[in-house]
C-alpha positions in Angstrom: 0.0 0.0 0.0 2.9 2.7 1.0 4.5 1.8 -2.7 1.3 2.6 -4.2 0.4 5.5 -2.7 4.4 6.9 -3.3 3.5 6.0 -6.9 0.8 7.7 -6.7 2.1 10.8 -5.8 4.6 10.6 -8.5 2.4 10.0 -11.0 0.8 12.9 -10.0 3.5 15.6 -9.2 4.7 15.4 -12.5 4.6 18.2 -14.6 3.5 16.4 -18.2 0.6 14.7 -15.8 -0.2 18.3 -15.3 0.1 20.1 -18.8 -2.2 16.6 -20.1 -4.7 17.8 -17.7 -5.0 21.0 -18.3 -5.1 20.3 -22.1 -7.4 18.3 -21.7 -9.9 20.8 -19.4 -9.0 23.6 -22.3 -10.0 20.9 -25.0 -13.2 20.4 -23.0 -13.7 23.9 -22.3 -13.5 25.2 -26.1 -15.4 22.3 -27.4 -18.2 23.3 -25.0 -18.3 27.2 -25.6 -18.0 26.9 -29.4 -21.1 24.2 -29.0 -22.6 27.0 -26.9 -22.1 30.0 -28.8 -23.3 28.3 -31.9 -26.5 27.2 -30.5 -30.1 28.9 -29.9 -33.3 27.4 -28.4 -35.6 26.8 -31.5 -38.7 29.2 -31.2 -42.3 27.7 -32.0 -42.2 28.5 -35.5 -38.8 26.8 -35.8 -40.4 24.1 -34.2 -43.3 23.9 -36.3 -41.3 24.2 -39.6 -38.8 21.7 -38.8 -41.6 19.0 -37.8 -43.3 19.6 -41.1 -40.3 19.5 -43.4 -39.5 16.1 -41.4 -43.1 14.7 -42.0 -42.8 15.8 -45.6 -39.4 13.8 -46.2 -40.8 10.6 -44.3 -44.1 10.7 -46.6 -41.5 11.3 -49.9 -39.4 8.0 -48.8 -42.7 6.3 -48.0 -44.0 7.3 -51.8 -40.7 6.1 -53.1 -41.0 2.8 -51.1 -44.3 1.8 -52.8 -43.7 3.2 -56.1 -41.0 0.7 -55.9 -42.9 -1.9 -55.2 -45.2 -0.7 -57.8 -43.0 -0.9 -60.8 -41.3 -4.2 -59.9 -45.3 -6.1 -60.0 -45.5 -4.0 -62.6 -48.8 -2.1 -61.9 -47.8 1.0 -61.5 -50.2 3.4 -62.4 -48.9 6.5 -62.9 -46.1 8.1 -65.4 -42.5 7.8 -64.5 -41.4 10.5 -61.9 -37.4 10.0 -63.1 -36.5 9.1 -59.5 -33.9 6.4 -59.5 -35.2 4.0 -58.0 -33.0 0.5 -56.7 -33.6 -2.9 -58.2 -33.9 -4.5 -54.7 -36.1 -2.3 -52.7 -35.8 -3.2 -49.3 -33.1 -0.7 -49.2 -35.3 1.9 -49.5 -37.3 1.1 -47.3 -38.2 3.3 -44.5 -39.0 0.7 -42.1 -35.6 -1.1 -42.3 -33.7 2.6 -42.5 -31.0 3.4 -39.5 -32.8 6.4 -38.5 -35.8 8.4 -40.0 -35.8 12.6 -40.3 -36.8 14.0 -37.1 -37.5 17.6 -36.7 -33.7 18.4 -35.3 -32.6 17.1 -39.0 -34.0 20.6 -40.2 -32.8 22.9 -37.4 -29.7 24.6 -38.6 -27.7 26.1 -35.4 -29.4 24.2 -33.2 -27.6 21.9 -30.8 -29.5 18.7 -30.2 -28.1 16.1 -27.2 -29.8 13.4 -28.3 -27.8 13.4 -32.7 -24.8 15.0 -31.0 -23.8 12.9 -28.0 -21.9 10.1 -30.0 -19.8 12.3 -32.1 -18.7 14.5 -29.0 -18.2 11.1 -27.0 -15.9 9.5 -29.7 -13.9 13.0 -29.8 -13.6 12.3 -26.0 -12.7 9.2 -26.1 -9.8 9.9 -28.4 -7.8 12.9 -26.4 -8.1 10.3 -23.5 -6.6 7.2 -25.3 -3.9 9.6 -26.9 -3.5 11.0 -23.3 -3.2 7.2 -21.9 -0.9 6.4 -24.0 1.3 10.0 -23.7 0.9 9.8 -20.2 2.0 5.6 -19.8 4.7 6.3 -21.7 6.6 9.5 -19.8 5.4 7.9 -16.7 7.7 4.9 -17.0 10.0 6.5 -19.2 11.3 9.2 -17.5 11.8 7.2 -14.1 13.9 4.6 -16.4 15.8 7.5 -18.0 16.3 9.5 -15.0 17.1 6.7 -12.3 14.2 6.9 -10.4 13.4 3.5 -10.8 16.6 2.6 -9.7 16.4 4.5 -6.3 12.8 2.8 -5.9 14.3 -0.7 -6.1 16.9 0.5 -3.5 14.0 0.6 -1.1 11.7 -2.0 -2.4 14.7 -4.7 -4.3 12.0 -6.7 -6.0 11.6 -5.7 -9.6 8.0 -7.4 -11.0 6.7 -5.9 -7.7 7.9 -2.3 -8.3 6.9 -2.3 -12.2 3.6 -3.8 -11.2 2.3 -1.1 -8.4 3.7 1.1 -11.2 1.3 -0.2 -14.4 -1.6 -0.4 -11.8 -1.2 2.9 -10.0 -1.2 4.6 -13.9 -4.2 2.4 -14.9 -6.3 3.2 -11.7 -5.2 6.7 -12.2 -6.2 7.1 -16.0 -9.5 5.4 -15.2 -10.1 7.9 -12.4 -9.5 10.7 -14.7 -11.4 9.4 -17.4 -14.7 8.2 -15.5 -14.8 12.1 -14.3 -14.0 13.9 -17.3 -16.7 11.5 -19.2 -19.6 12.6 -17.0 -18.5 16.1 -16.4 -18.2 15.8 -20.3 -21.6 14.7 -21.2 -23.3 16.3 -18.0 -22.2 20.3 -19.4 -23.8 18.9 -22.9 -26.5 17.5 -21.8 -27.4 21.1 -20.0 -26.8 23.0 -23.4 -29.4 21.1 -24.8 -31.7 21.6 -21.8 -31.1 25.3 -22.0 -29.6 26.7 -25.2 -30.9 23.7 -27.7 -32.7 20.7 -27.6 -32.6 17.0 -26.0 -33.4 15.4 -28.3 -35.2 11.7 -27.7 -33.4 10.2 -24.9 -35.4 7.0 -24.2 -33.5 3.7 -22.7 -31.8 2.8 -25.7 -30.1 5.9 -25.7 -28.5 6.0 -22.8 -28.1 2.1 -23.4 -25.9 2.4 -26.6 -24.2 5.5 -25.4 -23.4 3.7 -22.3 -21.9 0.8 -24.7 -19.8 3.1 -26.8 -18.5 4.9 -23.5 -17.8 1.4 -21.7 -15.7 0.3 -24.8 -13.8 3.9 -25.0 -12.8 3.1 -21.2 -11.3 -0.3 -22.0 -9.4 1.3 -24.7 -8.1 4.0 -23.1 -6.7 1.8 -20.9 -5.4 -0.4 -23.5 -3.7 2.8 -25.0 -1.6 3.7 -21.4 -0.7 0.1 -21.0 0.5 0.1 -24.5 2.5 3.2 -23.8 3.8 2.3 -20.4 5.1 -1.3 -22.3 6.3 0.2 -25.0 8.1 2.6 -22.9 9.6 0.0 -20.5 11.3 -2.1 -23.4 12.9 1.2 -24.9 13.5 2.5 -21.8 12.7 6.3 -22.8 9.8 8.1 -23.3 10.9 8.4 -27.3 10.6 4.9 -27.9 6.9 4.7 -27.7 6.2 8.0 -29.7 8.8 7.2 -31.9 7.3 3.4 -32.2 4.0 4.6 -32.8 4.9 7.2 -35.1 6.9 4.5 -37.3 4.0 2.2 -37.1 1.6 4.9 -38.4 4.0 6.0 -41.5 5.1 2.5 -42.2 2.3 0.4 -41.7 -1.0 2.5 -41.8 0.3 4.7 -44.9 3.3 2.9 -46.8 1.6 -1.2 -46.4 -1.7 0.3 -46.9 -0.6 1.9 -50.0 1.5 -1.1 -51.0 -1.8 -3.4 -50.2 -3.6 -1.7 -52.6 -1.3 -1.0 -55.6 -0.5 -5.4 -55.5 -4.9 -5.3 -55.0 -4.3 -7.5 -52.0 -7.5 -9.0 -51.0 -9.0 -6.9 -47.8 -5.9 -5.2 -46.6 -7.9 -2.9 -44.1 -8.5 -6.1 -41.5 -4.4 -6.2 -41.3 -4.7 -2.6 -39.8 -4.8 -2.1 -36.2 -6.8 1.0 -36.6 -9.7 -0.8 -38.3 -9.7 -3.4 -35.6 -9.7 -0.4 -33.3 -12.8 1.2 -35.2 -14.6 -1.9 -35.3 -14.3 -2.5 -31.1 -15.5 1.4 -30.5 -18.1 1.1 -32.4 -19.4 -3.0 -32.1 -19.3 -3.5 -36.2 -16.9 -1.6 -39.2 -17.9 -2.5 -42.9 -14.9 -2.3 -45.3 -15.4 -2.7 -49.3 -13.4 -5.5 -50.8 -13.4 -5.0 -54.4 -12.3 -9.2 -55.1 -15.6 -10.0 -54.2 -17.6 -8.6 -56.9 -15.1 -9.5 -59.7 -16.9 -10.6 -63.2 -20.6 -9.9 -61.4 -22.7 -7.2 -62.3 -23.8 -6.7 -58.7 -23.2 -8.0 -55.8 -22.2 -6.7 -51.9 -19.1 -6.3 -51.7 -18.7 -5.2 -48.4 -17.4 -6.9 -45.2 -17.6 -6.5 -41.7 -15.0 -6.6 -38.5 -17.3 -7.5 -35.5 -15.8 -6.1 -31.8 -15.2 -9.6 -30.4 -12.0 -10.3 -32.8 -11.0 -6.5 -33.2 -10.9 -7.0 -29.0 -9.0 -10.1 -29.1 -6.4 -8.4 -31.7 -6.0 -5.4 -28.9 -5.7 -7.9 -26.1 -3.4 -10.0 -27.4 -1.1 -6.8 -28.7 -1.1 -5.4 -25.6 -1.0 -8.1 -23.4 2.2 -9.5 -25.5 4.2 -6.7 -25.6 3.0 -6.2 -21.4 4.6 -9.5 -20.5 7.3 -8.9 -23.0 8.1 -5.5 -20.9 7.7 -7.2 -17.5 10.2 -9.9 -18.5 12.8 -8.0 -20.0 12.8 -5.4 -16.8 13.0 -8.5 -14.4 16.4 -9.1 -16.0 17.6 -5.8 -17.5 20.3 -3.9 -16.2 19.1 -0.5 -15.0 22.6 1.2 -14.2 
């Protein structure tokens, strides 16, 4: 307990520990007064305009729907309105639709809680896995660099013990720090739509699937500061995970992408760590492979990483290079 609270108080007398959170309060800050500023509660008439326009749209993809229908049992009755229309027309239809217009569709400067809580919750989550991961990585980095850790094992000689308290004093930290910033986050949102917008529909499955998205942001911010504090630990220096992750983004993500494509390699995007990382966030990312339609006229080409593997792939990643760090620091010199 005493080597976890010192580590504690390490973690958070440091000064880049600091400067990420006050980045991170000024991030939060702008995001909300720009939100703010560029918002208005709708007046009646607004109101009454944008529920119309809404009704119209869902009556015009309802008309579309049948005269669909129409034309494929071939009785439809009327002249041809030169509307492209799908050969299968179940994807037009408005029942099997995502979403269908709402009135908040047609309110331009109006900020609405409900449309606008999972972009603002992805932004979010990303400055807190790129804070993890910064903050993981100078945590371990600059007590390797500096001999901190060495002066630490001086008073505590047992190595797996010392890295350990050190992973899980940043992990319980970051989840701290993310837990409050998330509902501080959405909490000042959710009162610009109560006051200077509109809520928006926030029924149970709502706050169910934003609850998802945020409970899969938190593992992966975690994943992220882990990642950094490994990568960290086998380079010994705060520049061997930025520089490891830059390399990985120019070589891989760019350059094999690139190279994928020009030899048409058959769905190169499931080889990339950032799809697998799209596809956990968000339970399900469709890619296009173009193999699969070759020599048909149509066809759906697309295919789809599901969270449970993309999860697996970040596991396994992290965990890996996690025992890799914990195994070469048992037997490292540190002088």
């Amino acid at each position: 307990m005493n080597l976890v609270r010192a580590e504690l108080e390490r973690l958070s007398s440091r000064r880049f520990v600091q400067l990420m959170v006050v980045l991170l309060a000024l991030a939060f800050a702008v995001t909300a007064a720009t939100t703010l500023a560029g918002s208005h509660k709708p007046s009646a008439s607004e109101l009454n305009s944008a529920r119309q326009q809404a009704t119209e749209q869902r009556q015009s993809m309802e008309a579309a729907y049948q005269e669909c229908l129409a034309r494929q049992s071939g009785s439809f009755p009327g002249e041809d309105t030169g509307r492209y229309l799908p050969t299968d027309c179940s994807e037009i239809d408005p029942v099997r639709q995502e979403r269908l217009p709402i009135a908040a569709d047609f309110l331009p400067g109006v900020f609405s809680f409900a449309q606008q809580a999972r972009p603002l919750l992805y932004f979010l989550i990303a400055f807190l896995v790129l804070f993890g991961f910064l903050v993981g990585a100078s945590y371990i980095g600059a007590d390797l660099n500096s001999g901190g850790v060495v002066n630490l094992l001086l008073w505590r000689p047992r190595r797996l013990t010392v890295l350990g308290a050190k992973l899980g004093t940043l992990l319980g930290t970051v989840l701290v720090l993310a837990l409050l910033a998330s509902v501080a986050y959405l909490a000042t949102f959710w009162v610009i739509g109560q006051t200077a917008g509109l809520p928006g529909r926030l029924d149970g499955d709502f706050w169910r699937s934003l609850g998802a998205i945020h409970g899969r942001g938190l593992v992966l911010v975690l994943l992220a500061a882990a990642l950094g504090f490994s990568i960290a630990t086998l380079g010994r220096h705060t520049s061997a995970a930025l520089g490891a992750a830059a390399a990985y983004a120019v070589v891989w993500e760019l350059g094999a992408r690139l190279v994928l494509e020009i030899v048409d390699a058959r769905r190169p995007d499931q080889l990339m760590l950032s799809s697998h990382i799209g596809a956990w966030l968000t339970g399900e990312a469709k890619f296009w492979d173009p193999q699969r339609c070759s020599g048909t006229d149509y066809c759906d080409g697309f295919y789809s990483l599901t969270w449970g593997p993309a999860l697996l792939v970040l596991l396994v990643l992290t965990g890996g290079l996690t025992a890799a760090a914990f195994a070469v620091f048992r037997r490292r010199d540190l002088l």
